[in-house]
C-alpha angles and dihedrals in degrees: 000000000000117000124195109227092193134335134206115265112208104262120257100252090064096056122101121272110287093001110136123181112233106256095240087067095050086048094045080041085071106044125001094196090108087072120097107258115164140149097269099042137045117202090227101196123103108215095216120234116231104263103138142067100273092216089058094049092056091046092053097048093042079054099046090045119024088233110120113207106033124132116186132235123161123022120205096190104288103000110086115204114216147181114231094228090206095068098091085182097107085233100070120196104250113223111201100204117190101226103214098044106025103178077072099081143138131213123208128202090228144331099275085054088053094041089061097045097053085050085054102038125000101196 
């Protein structure tokens, strides 16, 4: 099993105006040993690095789902976990989209909720 020790969060200045990452992600961003790993279970999301220009991310997965607003940030295989940018709260709703069948989706209060949910579960 491979595990990701951090990842690379998009900066500040790239995120749309008055988006703010919830300061658990930016925590786990540093180091991901606070998720369960054990034997038995492996946490089988990838948390993305920022790569990409962040407007065309949002374009192509506006395109590949119909949801305006989402930025991803961990892929399962085909689910695909995102901020709605368009919460300013600090503390953004997570949408989970399946990528090839997108009227399957889950939306999440908040990172930690969804946090809980992917160790238990995983999809």
């Amino acid at each position: 099993m491979i595990k990701q020790n951090s990842f690379v969060p998009y900066p500040e200045a790239m995120l749309p105006k008055g988006f703010k990452y919830p300061q658990s992600y930016l925590k786990l961003a540093q180091s991901t040993h606070a998720i369960n790993y054990d034997e038995q279970y492996s946490f089988p999301w990838w948390f993305e690095n920022a790569e990409s220009n962040i407007s065309e991310v949002i374009d192509i997965y506006f395109e590949i789902t119909g949801i305006p607003n989402l930025l991803p940030f961990a892929r399962n295989q085909e689910w695909a976990a995102c901020f709605d940018i368009s919460d300013k709260s600090g503390n953004p709703k997570i949408i989970v989209v399946n990528l090839d069948n997108t009227k399957y989706y889950e939306t999440f209060e908040n990172f930690d909720t969804w946090l809980k949910e992917a160790e238990n579960d995983g999809w």
